[in-house]
C-alpha positions as a LaTeX table, in Angstrom:
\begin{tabular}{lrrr}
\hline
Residue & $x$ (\AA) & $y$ (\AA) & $z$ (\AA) \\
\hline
Unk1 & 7.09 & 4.20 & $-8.99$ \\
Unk2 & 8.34 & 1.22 & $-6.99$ \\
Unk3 & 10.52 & $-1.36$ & $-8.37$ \\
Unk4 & 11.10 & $-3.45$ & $-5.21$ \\
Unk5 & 10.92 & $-3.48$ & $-1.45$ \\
Unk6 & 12.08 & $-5.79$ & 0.79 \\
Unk7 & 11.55 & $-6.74$ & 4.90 \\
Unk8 & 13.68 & $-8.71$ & 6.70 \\
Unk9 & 13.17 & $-10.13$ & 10.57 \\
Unk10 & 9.46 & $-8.34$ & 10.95 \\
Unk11 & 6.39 & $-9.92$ & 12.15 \\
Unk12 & 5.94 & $-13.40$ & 10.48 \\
Unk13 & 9.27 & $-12.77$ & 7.85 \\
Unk14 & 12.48 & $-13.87$ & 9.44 \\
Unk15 & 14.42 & $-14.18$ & 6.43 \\
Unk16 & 14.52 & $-11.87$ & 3.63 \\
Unk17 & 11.09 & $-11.34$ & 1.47 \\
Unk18 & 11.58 & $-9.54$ & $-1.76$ \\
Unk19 & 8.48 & $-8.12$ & $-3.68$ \\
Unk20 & 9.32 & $-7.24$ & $-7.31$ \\
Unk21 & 7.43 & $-5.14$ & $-9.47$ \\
Unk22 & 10.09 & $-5.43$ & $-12.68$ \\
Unk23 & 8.52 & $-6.54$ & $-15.45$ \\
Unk24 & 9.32 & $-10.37$ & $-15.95$ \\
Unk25 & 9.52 & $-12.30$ & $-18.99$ \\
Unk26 & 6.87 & $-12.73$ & $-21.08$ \\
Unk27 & 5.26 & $-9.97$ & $-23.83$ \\
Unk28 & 1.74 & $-11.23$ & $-22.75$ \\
Unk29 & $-0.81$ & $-8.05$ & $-21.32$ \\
Unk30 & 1.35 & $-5.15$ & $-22.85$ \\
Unk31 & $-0.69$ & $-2.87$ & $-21.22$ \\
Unk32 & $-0.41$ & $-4.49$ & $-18.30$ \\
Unk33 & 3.39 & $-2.83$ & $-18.48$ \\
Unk34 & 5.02 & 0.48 & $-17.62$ \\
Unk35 & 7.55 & 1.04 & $-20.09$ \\
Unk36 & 10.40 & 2.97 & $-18.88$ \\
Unk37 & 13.86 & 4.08 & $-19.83$ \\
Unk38 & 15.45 & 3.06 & $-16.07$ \\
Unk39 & 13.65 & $-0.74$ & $-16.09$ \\
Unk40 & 10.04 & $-1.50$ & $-17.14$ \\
Unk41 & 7.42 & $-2.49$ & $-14.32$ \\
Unk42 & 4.06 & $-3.88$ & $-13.82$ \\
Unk43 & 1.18 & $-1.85$ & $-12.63$ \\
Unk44 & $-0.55$ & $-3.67$ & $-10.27$ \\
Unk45 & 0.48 & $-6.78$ & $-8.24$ \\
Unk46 & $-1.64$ & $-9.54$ & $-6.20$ \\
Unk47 & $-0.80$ & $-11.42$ & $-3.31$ \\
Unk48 & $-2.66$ & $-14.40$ & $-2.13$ \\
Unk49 & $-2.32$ & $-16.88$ & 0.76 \\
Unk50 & $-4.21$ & $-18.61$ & 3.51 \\
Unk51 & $-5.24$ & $-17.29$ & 6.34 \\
Unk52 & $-2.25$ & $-16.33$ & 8.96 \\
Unk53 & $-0.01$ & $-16.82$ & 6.01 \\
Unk54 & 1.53 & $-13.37$ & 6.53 \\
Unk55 & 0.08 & $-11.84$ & 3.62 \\
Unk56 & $-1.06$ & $-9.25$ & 5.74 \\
Unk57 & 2.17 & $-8.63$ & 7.14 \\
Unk58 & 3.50 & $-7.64$ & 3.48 \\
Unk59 & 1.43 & $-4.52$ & 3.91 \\
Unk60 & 2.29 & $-4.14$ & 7.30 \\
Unk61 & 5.90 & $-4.09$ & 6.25 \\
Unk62 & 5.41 & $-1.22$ & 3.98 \\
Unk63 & 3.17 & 1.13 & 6.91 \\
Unk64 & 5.56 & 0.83 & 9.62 \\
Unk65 & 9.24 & 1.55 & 7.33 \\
Unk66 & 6.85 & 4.07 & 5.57 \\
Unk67 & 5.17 & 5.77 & 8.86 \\
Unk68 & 9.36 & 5.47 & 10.06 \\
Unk69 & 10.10 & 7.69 & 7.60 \\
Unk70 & 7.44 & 10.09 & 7.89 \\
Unk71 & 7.33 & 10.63 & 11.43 \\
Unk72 & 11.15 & 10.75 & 12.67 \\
Unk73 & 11.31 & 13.97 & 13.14 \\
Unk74 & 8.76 & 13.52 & 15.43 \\
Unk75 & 10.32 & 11.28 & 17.87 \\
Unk76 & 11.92 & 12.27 & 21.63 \\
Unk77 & 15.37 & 11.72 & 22.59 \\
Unk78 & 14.48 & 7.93 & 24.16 \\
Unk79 & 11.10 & 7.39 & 22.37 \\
Unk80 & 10.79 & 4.38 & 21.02 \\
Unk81 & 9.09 & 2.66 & 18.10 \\
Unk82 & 6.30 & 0.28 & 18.65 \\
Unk83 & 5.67 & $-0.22$ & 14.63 \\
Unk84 & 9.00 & $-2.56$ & 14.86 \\
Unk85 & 7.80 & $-5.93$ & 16.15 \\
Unk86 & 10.49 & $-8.44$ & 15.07 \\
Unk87 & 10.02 & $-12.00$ & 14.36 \\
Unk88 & 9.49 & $-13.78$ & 17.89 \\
Unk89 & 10.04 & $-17.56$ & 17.37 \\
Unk90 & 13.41 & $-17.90$ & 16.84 \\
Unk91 & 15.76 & $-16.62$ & 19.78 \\
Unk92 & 18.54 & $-14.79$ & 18.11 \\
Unk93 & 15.89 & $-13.30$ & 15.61 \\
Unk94 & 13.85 & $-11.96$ & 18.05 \\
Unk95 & 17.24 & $-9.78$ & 19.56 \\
Unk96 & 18.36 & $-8.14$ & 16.04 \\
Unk97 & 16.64 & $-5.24$ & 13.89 \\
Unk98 & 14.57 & $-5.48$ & 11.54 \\
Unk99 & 15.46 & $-4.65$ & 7.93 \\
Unk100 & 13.63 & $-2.59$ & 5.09 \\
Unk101 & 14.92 & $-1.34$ & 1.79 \\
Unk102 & 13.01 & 0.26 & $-1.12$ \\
Unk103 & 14.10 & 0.46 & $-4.53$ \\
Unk104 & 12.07 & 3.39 & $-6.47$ \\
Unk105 & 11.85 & 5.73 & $-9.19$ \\
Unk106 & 10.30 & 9.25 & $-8.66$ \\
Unk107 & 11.18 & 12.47 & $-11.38$ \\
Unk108 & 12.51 & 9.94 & $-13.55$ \\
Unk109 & 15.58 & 9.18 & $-11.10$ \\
Unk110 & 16.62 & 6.01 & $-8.93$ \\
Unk111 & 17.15 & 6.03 & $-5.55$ \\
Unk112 & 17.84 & 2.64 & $-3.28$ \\
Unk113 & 16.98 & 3.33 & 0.43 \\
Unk114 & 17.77 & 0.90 & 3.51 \\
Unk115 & 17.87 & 0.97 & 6.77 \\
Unk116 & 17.39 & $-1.66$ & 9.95 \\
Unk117 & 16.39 & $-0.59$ & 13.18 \\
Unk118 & 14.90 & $-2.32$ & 16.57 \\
Unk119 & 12.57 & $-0.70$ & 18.81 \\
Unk120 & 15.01 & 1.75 & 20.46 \\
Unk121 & 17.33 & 3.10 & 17.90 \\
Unk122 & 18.33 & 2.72 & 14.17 \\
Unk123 & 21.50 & 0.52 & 13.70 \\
Unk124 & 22.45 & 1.31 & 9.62 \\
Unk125 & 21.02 & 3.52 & 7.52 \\
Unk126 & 22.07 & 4.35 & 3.24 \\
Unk127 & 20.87 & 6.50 & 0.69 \\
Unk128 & 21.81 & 5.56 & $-3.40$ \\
Unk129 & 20.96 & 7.69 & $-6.06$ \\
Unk130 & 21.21 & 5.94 & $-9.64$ \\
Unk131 & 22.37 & 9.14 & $-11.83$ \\
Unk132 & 24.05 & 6.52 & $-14.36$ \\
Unk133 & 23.95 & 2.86 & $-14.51$ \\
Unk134 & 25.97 & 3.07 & $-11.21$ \\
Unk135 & 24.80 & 4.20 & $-7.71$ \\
Unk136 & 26.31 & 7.26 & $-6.10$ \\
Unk137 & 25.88 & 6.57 & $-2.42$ \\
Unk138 & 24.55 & 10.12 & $-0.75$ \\
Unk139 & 25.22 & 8.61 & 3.30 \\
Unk140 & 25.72 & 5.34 & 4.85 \\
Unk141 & 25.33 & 5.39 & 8.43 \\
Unk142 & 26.73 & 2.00 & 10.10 \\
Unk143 & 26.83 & 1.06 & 14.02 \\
Unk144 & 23.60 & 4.10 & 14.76 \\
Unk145 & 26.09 & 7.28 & 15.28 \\
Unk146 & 29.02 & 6.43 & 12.36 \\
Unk147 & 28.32 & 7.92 & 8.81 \\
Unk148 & 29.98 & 8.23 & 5.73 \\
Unk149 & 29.48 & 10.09 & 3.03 \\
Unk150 & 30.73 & 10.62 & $-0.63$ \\
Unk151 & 30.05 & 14.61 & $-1.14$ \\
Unk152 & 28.83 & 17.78 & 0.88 \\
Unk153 & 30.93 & 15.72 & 4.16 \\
Unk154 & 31.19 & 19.32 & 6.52 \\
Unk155 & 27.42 & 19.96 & 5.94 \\
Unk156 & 26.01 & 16.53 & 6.41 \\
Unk157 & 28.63 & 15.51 & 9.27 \\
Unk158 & 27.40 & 18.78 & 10.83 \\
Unk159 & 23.84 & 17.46 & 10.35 \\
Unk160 & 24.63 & 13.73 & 11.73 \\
Unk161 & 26.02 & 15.16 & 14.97 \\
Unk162 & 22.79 & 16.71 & 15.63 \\
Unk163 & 20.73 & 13.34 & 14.63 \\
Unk164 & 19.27 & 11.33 & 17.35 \\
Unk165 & 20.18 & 7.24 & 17.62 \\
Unk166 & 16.13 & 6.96 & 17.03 \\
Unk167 & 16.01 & 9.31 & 14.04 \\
Unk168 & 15.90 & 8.31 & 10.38 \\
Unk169 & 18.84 & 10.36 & 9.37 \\
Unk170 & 17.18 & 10.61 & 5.61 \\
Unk171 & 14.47 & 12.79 & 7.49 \\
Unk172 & 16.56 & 15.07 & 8.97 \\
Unk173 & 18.86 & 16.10 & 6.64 \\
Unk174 & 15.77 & 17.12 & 4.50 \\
Unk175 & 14.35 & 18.83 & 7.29 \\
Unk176 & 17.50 & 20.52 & 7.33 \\
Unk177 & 16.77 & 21.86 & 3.46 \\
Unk178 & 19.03 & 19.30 & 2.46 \\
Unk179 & 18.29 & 18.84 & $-1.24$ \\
Unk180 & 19.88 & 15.83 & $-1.94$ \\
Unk181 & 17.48 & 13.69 & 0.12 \\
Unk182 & 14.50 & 15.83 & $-0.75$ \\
Unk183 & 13.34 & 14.04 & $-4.05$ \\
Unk184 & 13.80 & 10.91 & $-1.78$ \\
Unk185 & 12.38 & 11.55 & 1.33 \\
Unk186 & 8.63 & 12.99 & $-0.35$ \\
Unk187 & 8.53 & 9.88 & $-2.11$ \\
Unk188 & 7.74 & 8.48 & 0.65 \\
Unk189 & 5.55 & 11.24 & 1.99 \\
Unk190 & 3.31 & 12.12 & $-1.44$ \\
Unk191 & 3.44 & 9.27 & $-3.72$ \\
Unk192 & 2.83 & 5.68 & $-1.34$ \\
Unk193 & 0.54 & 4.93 & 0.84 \\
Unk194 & $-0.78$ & 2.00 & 2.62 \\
Unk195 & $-4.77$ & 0.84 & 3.62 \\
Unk196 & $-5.84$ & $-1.94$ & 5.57 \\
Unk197 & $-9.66$ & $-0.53$ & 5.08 \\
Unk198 & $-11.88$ & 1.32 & 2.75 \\
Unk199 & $-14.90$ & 0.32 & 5.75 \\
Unk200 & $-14.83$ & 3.12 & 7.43 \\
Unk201 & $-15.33$ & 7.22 & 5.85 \\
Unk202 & $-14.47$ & 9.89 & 7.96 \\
Unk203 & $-16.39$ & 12.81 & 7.83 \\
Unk204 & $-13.62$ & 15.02 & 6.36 \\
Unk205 & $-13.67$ & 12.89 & 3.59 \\
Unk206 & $-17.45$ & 12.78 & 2.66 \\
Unk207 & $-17.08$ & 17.06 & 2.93 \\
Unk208 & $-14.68$ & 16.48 & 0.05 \\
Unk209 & $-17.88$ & 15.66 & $-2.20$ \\
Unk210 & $-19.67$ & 18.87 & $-1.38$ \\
Unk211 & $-16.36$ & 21.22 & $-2.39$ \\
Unk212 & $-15.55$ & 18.73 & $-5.11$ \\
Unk213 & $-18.01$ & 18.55 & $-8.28$ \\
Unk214 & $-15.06$ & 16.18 & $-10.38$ \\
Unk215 & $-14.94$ & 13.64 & $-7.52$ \\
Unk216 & $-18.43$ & 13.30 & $-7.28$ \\
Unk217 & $-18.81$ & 13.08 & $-11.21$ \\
Unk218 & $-16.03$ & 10.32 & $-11.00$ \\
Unk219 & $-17.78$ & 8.60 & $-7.83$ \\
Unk220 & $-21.13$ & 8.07 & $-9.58$ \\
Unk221 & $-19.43$ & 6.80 & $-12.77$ \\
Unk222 & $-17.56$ & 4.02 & $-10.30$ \\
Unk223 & $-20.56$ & 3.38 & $-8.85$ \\
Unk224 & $-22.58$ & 3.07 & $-11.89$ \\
Unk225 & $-20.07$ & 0.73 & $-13.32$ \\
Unk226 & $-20.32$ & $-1.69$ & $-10.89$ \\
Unk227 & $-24.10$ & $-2.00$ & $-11.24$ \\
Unk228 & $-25.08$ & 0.31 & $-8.67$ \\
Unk229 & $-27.28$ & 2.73 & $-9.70$ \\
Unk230 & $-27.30$ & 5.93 & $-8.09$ \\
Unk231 & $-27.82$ & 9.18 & $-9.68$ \\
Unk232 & $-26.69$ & 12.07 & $-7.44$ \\
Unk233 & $-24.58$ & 12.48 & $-4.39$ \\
Unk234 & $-26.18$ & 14.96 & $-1.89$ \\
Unk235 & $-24.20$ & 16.37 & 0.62 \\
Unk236 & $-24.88$ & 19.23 & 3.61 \\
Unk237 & $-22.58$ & 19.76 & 6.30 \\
Unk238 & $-23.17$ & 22.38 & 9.18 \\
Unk239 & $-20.47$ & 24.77 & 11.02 \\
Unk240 & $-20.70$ & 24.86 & 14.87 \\
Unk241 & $-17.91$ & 27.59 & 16.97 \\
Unk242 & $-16.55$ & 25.80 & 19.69 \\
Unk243 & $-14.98$ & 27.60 & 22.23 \\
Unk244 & $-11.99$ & 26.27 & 24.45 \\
Unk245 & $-8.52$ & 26.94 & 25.43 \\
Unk246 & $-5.24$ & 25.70 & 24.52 \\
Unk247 & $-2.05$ & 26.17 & 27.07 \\
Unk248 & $-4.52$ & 29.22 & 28.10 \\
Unk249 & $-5.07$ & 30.40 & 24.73 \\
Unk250 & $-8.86$ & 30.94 & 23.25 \\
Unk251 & $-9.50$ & 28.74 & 20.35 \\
Unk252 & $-12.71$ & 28.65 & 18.51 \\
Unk253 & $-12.47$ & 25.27 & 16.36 \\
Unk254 & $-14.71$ & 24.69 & 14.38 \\
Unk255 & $-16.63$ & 21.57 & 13.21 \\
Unk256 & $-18.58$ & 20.36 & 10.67 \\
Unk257 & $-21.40$ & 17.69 & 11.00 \\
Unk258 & $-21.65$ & 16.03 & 7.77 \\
Unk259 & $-25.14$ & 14.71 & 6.40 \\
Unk260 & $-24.97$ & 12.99 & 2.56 \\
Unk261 & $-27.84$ & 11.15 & 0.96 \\
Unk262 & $-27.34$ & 9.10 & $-2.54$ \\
Unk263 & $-30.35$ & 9.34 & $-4.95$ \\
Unk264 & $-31.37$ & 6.08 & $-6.55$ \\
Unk265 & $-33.46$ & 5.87 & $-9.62$ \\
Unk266 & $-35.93$ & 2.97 & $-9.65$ \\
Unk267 & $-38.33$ & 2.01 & $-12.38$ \\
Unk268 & $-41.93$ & 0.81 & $-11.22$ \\
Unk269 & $-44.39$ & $-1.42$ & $-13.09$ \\
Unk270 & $-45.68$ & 1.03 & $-15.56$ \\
Unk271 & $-42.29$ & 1.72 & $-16.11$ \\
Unk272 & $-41.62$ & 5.17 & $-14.55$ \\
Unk273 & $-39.02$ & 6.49 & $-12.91$ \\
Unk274 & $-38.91$ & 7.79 & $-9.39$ \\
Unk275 & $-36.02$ & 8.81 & $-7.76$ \\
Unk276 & $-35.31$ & 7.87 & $-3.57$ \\
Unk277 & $-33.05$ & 9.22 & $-1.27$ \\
Unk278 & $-31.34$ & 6.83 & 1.37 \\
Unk279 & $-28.87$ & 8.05 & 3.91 \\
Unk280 & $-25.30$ & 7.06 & 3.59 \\
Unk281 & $-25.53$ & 5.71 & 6.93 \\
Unk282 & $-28.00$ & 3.09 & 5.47 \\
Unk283 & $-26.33$ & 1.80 & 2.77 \\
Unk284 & $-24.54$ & $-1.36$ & 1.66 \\
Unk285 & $-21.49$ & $-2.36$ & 2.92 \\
Unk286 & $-20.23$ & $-2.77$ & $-0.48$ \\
Unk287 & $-21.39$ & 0.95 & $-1.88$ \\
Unk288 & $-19.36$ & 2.19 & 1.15 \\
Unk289 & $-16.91$ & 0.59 & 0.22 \\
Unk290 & $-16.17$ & 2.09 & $-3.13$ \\
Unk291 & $-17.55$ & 5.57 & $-2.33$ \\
Unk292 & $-14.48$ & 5.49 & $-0.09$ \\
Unk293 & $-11.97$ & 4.03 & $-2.17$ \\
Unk294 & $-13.18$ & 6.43 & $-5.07$ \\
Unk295 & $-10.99$ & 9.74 & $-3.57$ \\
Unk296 & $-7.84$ & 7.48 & $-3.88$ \\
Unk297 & $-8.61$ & 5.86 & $-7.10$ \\
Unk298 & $-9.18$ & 9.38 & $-8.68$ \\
Unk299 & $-5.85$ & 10.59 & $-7.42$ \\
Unk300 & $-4.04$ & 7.95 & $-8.46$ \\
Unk301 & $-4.91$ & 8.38 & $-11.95$ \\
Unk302 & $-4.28$ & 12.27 & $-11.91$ \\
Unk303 & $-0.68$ & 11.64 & $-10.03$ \\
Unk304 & 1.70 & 8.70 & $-10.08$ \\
Unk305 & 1.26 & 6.87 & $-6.61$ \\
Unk306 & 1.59 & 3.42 & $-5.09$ \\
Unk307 & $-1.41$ & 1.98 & $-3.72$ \\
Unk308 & $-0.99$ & $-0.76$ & $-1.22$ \\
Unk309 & $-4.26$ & $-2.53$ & $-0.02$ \\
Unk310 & $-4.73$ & $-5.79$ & 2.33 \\
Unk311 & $-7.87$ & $-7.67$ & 1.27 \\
Unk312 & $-9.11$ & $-5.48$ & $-1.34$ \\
Unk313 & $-12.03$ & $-7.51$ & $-1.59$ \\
Unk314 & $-13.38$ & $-6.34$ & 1.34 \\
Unk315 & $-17.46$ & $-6.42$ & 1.05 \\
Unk316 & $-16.74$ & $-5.90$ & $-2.92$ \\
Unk317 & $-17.99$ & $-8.36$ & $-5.44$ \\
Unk318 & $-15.42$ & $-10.55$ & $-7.18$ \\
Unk319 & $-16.29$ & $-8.72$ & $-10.45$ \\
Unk320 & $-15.54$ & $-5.53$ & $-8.92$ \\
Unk321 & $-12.54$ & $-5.75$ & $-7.66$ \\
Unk322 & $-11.10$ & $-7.29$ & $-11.00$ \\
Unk323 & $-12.50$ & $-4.01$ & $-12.49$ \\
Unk324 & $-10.55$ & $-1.82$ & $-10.20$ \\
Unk325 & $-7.41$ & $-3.96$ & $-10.96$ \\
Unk326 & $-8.32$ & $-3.55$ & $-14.63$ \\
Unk327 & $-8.66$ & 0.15 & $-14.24$ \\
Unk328 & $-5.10$ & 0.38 & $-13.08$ \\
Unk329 & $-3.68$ & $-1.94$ & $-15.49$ \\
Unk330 & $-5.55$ & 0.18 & $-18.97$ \\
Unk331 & $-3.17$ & 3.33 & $-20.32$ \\
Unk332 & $-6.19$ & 5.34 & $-21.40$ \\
Unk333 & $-7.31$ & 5.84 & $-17.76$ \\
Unk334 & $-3.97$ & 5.20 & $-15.87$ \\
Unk335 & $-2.24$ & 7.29 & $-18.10$ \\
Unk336 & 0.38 & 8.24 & $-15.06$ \\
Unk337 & 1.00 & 4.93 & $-14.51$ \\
Unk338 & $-0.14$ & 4.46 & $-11.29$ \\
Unk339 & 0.64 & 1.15 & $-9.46$ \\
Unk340 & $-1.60$ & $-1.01$ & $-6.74$ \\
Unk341 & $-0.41$ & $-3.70$ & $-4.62$ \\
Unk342 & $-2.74$ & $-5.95$ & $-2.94$ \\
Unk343 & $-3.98$ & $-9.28$ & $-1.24$ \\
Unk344 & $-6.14$ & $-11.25$ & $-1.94$ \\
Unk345 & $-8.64$ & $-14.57$ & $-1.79$ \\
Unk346 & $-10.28$ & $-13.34$ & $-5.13$ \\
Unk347 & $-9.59$ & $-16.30$ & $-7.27$ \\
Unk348 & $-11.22$ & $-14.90$ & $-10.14$ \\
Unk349 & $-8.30$ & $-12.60$ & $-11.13$ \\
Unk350 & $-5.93$ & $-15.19$ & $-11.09$ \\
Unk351 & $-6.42$ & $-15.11$ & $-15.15$ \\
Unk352 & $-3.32$ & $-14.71$ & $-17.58$ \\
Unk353 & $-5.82$ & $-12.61$ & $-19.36$ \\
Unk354 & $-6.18$ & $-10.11$ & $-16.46$ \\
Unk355 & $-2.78$ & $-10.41$ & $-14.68$ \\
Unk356 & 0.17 & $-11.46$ & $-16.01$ \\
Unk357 & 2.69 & $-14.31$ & $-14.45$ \\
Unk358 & 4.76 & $-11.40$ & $-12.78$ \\
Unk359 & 1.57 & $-9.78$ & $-11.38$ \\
Unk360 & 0.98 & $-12.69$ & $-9.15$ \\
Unk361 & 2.44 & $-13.42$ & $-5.76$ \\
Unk362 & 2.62 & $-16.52$ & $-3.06$ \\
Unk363 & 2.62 & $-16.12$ & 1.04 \\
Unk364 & 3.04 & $-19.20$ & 2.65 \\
Unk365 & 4.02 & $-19.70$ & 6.13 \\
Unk366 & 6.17 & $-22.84$ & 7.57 \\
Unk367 & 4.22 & $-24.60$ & 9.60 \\
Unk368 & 7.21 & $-26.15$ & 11.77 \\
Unk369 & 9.26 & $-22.70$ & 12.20 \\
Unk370 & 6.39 & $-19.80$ & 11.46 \\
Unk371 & 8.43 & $-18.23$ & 8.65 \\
Unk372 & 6.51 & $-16.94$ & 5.74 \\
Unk373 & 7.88 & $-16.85$ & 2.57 \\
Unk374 & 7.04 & $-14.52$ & $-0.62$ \\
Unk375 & 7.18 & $-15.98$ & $-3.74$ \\
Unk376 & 5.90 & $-15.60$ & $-7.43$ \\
Unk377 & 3.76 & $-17.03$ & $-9.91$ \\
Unk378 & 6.91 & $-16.62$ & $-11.90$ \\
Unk379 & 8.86 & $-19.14$ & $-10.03$ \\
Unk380 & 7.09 & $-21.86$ & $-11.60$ \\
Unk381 & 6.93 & $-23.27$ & $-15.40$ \\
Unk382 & 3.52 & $-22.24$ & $-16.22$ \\
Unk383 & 2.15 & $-22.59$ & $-19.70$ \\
Unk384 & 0.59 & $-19.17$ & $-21.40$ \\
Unk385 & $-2.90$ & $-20.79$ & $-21.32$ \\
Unk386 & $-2.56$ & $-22.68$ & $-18.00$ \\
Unk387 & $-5.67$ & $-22.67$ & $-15.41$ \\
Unk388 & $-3.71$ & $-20.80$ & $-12.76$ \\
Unk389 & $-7.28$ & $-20.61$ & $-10.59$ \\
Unk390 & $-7.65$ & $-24.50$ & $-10.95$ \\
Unk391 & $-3.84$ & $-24.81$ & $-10.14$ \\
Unk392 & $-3.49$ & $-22.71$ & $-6.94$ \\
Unk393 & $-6.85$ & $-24.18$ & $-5.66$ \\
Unk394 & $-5.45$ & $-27.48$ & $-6.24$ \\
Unk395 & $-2.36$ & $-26.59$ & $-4.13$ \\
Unk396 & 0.32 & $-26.68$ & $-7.26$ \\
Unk397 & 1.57 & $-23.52$ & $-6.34$ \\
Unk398 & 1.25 & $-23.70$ & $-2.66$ \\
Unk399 & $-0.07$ & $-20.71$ & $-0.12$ \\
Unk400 & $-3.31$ & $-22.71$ & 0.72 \\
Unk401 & $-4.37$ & $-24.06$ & 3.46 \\
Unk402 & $-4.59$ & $-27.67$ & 4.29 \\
Unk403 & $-7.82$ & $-28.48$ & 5.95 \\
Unk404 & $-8.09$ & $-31.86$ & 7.31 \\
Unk405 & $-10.75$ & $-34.56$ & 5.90 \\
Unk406 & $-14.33$ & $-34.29$ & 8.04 \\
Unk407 & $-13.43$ & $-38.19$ & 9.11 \\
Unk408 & $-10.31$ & $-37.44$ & 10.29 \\
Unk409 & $-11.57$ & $-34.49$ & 12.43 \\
Unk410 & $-13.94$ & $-36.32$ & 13.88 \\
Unk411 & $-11.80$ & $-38.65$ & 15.11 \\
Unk412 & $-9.37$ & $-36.20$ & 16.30 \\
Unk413 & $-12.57$ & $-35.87$ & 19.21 \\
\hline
\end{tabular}
């Protein structure tokens, strides 16, 4: 489970933006609450902001330290990384790293994890592990190539002088079978992941419906809770042998084309029921939509995992997408607590009766200097039965945009 993350000097955030999912004050939406013995957290937080606020860039914060992690061990002596793009419009910004630290729970243990790093190498690097109240710092790696550490010094120093400038050193000391690091480090490979898009299905992930009689069961009930009523989920794939070569060896790959049809039942006149098939291809935008989300949803409520998603919203109704966040935030069906993170312009959930004060979050963006700042709900007095839709429309809270009178545009000619 997260607790926070941070970014610092990336894309539109110069200065340090903290997102929080502690549990703030306030015993409204109890089961809106993980409660745990390290700190107790919300499940679900919202972000909202105008357009090229930098909202966006929250969740592109989160993929590039997270695809960091994951694909180190990957990287060529020299390689660089292009997921680092530093904030531009400042001069002495623009030369230093960029900074990202999580702060997480996973098998009921806390870890703190930071590191900075510019396109060519990684400049500090630490690892905390919270066995007691107090953190027991695993490595610190300062200046790229100087580490310290507090235990296991000849095997990890051993490890360091093999690490690269570029590489993460987190992933290759548990490449290395370090275990340590290993609770850590598939944190961030297992249980968080990042989507800017539910619009597009690959076919992989449609074959999952023909091997998978639970996720279609589960699909269909989504699907017939938000009004759309389909019946079955019909899916054929064929097998084609492919030969070709690799460095001069024979492969045969092969690959399936995937075919799936959704059965709608329609009532006529006379009121009898007939039953059409229409190709995936030719559905709505919207029923896409939540055919592909439903393989993530599912999993997140069968293993604890962090969803992140920019503009959730996407070609969903307003009432659907506050009964996805609803899903999350109700014990019965998130029983493994499960949390999702996402922006928004759906002012319908911003609703003390759906989120609470801590659930929602501010982008705005400096119009003079391009810095965006990230903010909560919870930095302003708000009364339990205040109108936060009304307010934030209004501007009270800021993160809107300000659109010039039709007169004065004109004149502007």
């Amino acid at each position: 489970m997260l607790i926070e993350f941070s970014v610092k000097n990336f894309l539109s955030f110069k200065d340090k933006a903290t997102l929080s999912m502690e549990k703030g004050n306030g015993d409204e939406n109890i089961d809106n609450i993980i409660f745990n013995n390290i700190t107790d957290l919300v499940k679900n937080a919202a972000i909202y902001g105008a357009n090229a606020s930098g909202k966006s860039n929250v969740l592109k914060a989160f993929t590039c330290a997270i695809l960091m992690i994951r694909n180190s061990n990957l990287m060529s002596v020299g390689e660089k990384w292009s997921y680092i793009k530093p904030f531009l419009f400042d001069e002495t910004s623009k030369n230093k790293p960029s900074e990202f630290e999580f702060v997480f729970i996973t098998n009921n243990v806390k870890y703190k994890y930071f590191f900075s790093a510019d396109q060519n190498r990684i400049y500090e690097e630490s690892l905390d592990v919270y066995n007691s109240q107090k953190p027991t710092n695993i490595f610190t790696r300062k200046d790229t190539n100087i580490y310290e550490f507090s235990n296991d010094k000849n095997k990890l120093a051993s490890l360091a002088a093999n690490n690269t400038e570029n590489k993460l050193f987190l992933s290759t000391a548990t490449t290395w079978n370090y275990e340590k690091t290993k609770d850590a480090f598939l944190w961030f490979t297992k249980a968080i992941d990042t989507y800017d898009s539910f619009n597009k299905i690959m076919d992989k992930d449609l074959i999952d419906y023909s091997e998978n009689e639970e996720l279609k069961k589960f699909s269909l009930k989504l699907l017939k809770e938000a009004d759309i009523l389909i019946k079955n989920i019909s899916v054929n794939y064929e097998e084609k042998e492919m030969e070709g070569t690799i460095a001069d060896m024979p492969i045969i790959p092969i690959v399936k084309k995937v075919d799936i049809e959704l059965e709608h039942e329609v009532v006529d006149k006379d009121n009898n029921t007939h039953t059409y098939k229409l190709n995936f291809k030719d559905e709505s935008s919207g029923t896409k939509v939540l055919f592909a989300f439903a393989p993530f949803l599912k999993k997140a409520f069968e293993e604890t995992k962090v969803i992140i998603v920019d503009e959730l919203e996407k070609s969903m109704h307003p009432k659907i997408v506050e009964f996805i966040v609803k899903l999350f935030n109700n014990k019965d069906i998130n029983k493994v607590n499960s949390q999702l993170i996402f922006t928004t312009h759906a002012t319908n959930l911003l609703n003390l009766e759906i989120l609470r004060r801590d659930q929602i979050w501010f982008v705005e963006k400096n119009p003079k200097n391009g810095n965006s700042e990230l903010y909560p709900l919870d930095s302003f007095s708000v009364r339990k039965d205040e109108n936060i839709q009304k307010g934030y429309i209004n501007g009270r809270y800021g993160a809107v945009p300000f659109i010039k009178d039709i007169d004065l545009w004109l004149e502007d000619k």
